[in-house]
C-alpha positions in Angstrom: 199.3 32.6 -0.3 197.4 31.3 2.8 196.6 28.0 0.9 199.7 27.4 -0.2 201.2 28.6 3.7 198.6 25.9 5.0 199.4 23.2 2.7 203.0 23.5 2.6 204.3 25.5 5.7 202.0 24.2 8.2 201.2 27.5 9.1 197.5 28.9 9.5 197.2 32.4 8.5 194.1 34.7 8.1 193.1 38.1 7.1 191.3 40.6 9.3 189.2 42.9 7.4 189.1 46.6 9.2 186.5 48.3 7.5 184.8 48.1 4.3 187.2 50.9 2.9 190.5 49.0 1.0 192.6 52.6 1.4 191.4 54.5 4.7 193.0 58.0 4.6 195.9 58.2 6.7 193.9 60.8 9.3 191.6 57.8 9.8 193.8 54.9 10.5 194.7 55.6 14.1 190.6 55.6 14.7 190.4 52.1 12.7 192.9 50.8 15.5 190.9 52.1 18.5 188.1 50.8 17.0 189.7 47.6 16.7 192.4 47.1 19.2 190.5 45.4 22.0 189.0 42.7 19.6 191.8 41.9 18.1 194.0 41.6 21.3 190.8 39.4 22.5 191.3 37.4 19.4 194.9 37.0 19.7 194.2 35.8 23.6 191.9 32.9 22.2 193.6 31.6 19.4 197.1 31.8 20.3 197.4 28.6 22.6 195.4 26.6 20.7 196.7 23.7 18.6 199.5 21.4 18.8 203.5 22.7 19.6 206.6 21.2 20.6 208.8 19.2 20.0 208.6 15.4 18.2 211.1 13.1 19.7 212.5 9.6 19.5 211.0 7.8 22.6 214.6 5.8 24.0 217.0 8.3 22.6 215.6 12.2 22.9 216.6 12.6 19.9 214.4 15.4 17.8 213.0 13.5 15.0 213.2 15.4 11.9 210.2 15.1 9.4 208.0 13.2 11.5 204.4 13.0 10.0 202.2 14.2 12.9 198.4 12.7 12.3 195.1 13.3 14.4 192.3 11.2 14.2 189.2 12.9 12.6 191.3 15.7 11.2 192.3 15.4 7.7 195.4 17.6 7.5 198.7 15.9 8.6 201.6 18.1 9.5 205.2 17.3 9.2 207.9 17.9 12.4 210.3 20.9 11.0 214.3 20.4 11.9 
């Protein structure tokens, strides 16, 4: 799903791994957060303004331009303007 999300959605997701255990028992999971909370917070601090967002827009009108292919030298993944 995160290919196709990527491909398709222009959206980037990942997958944090926890622990090596698939099911923790539900008397550990609250540990697994404090064990985890102030990485992932860090994490979500770093990655969360990078990139590009906005808004793509007709340069005389204003206008929002719908579909507009957005392309970035040296990077070989377009992404195409939403609505």
């Amino acid at each position: 799903m995160q290919d196709y999300n990527y491909v398709w959605a222009d959206c980037f997701e990942i997958t944090l791994e926890l622990s090596c255990c698939k099911y923790p028992p539900t008397s550990e999971l609250q540990q697994e957060w404090e064990n985890n909370r102030d990485s992932l917070l860090a994490f979500i601090e770093k990655v969360v303004h990078i990139g590009v967002k906005g808004f793509v827009r007709d340069a005389v009108t204003g206008a929002g331009l719908e579909n507009a292919t957005i392309v970035v030298a040296g990077i070989a993944h377009n992404i195409t303007a939403g609505k």
